[in-house]
N, C-alpha and C positions, 0 to 999 in steps of 0.2 A: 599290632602293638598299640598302646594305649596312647592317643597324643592330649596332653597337658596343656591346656590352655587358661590365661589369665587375662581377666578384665575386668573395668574401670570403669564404670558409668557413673553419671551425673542428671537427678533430676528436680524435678520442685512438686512439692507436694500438693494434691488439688484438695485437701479438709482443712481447716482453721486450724490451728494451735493448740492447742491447750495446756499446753507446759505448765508445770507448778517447780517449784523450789524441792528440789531431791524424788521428783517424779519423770517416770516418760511419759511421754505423751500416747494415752491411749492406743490409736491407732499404729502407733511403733513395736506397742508391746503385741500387738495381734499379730504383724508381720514378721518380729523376727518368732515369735513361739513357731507358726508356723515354716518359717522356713530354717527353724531349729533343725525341727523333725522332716521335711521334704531333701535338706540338703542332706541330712545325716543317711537318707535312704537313698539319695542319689551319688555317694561318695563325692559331693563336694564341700568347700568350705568358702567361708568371707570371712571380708569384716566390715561395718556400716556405721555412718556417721549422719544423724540427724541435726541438722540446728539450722534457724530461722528460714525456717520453710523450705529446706533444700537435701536431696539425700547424696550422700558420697559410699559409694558401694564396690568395695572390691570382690570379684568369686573367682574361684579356681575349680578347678576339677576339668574330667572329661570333656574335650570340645564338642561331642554332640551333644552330652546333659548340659553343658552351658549354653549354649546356641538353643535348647528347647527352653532354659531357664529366661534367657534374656526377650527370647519370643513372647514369655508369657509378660513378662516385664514389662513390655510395650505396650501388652492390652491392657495391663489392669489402672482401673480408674481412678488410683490415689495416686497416679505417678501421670507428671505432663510434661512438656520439653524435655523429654527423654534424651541424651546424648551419648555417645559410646568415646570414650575420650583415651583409652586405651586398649589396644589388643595385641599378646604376646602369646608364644607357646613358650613354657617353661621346663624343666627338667623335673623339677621337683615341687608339693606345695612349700607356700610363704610359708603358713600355720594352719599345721594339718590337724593338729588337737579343736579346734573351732570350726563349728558346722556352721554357725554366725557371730563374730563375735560385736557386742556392742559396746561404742566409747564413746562417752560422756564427755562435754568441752571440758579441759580441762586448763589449769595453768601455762602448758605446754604449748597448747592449742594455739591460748589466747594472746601468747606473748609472740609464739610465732606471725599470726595474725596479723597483731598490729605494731611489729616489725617489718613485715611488708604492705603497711598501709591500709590494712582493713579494717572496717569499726567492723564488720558482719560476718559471718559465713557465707559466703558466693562464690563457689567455687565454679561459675560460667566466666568470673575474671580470671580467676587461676592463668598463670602459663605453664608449659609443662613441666617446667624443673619443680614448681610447688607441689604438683601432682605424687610425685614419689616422694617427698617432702611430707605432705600430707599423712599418704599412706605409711610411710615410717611412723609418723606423730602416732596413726592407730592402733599400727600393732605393738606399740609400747606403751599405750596406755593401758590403764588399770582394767580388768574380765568384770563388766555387771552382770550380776547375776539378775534373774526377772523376780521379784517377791511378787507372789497374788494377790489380788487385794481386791475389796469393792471399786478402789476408783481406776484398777487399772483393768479389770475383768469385767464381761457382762454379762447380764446373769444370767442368759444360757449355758456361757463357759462354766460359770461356777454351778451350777446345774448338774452339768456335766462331770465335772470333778468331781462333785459330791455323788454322782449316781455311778462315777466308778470305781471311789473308797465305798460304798454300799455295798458291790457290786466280788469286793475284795475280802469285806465282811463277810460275805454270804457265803464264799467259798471257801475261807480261814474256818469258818462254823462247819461248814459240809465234809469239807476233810477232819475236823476234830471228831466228829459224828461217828462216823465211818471207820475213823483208828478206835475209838473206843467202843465196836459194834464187835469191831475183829479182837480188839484184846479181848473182853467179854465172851466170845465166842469160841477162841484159843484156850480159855480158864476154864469154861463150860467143858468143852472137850477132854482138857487134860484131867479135869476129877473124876470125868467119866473112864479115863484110861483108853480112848480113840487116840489119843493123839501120843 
């Protein structure tokens, strides 16, 4: 039987910022695209919270795919003071509809915040009760969606995308080909009275 595991990490980010006003941050949008698609094949889910250099990340799913997910966690080089600040098996997911969900600081956020004293996001202060605090705050806030764009893509990715609508093109055109070789060839037959 399947055992349900959910966890909590907290880390700081090792790239500069770049935040703009109703933008993500680059390197945010590469990591949940990615782990859109990685979690969605590994049957699990989260949800992640960026802001002022710090990641607040819940996942659930499978204890072994999380346990290889958090392993990789540890290696990779945009994540440093890594911490594991929760671990539970649970019965059920939080939010199974979400492979990653991302949430934006919001009003909620901010008021909770600096109701308990914080000008920042720092969730190495946190105590635990904030922690579920926290994670309630995200899963009630509002699903972004990722829009493409030049400043959030590079231009391999858009590269990329664009060689696989090309790619979609070329097969929409091949099957059009091909029905109209056989209709053509079905009318052919039936005047000749073969078919």
């Amino acid at each position: 039987m399947q055992k349900l595991v959910q966890i909590i990490y907290i880390s700081r980010s090792t790239f500069e910022s770049t935040d703009t006003i109703n933008k993500i941050e680059p390197n945010i949008v590469r990591i949940l695209s990615k782990s859109r698609i990685n979690n969605r094949k590994n049957g699990l889910v989260g949800v992640m919270y960026f802001g002022d250099g710090a990641f607040f990340q819940c996942l659930e799913g499978d204890e072994e795919a999380i346990n290889n997910l958090f392993a990789k966690i540890e290696k990779d080089p945009r994540h440093k003071d890594i911490k594991l600040i929760s671990r539970k098996y649970i019965l059920e997911l939080s939010f199974p509809n979400w492979s990653m969900k991302y949430a934006l600081f919001d009003k909620k956020m901010g008021k909770y915040l600096k109701d308990n004293g914080y000008q920042t996001f720092d969730p190495y202060a946190f105590i635990p009760e904030m922690t579920e605090k926290i994670l309630a705050l995200l899963i009630d806030s509002p699903e972004l969606s990722l829009e493409l764009d030049s400043t959030t893509t590079s231009q391999a990715e858009q590269s990329s995308l664009k060689l696989s609508s090309d790619k979609n093109l070329i097969l929409i055109s091949l099957f059009l080909s091909i029905t109209a070789f056989v209709c053509s060839l079905v009318a052919l037959l039936s005047v000749r009275g073969t078919v």
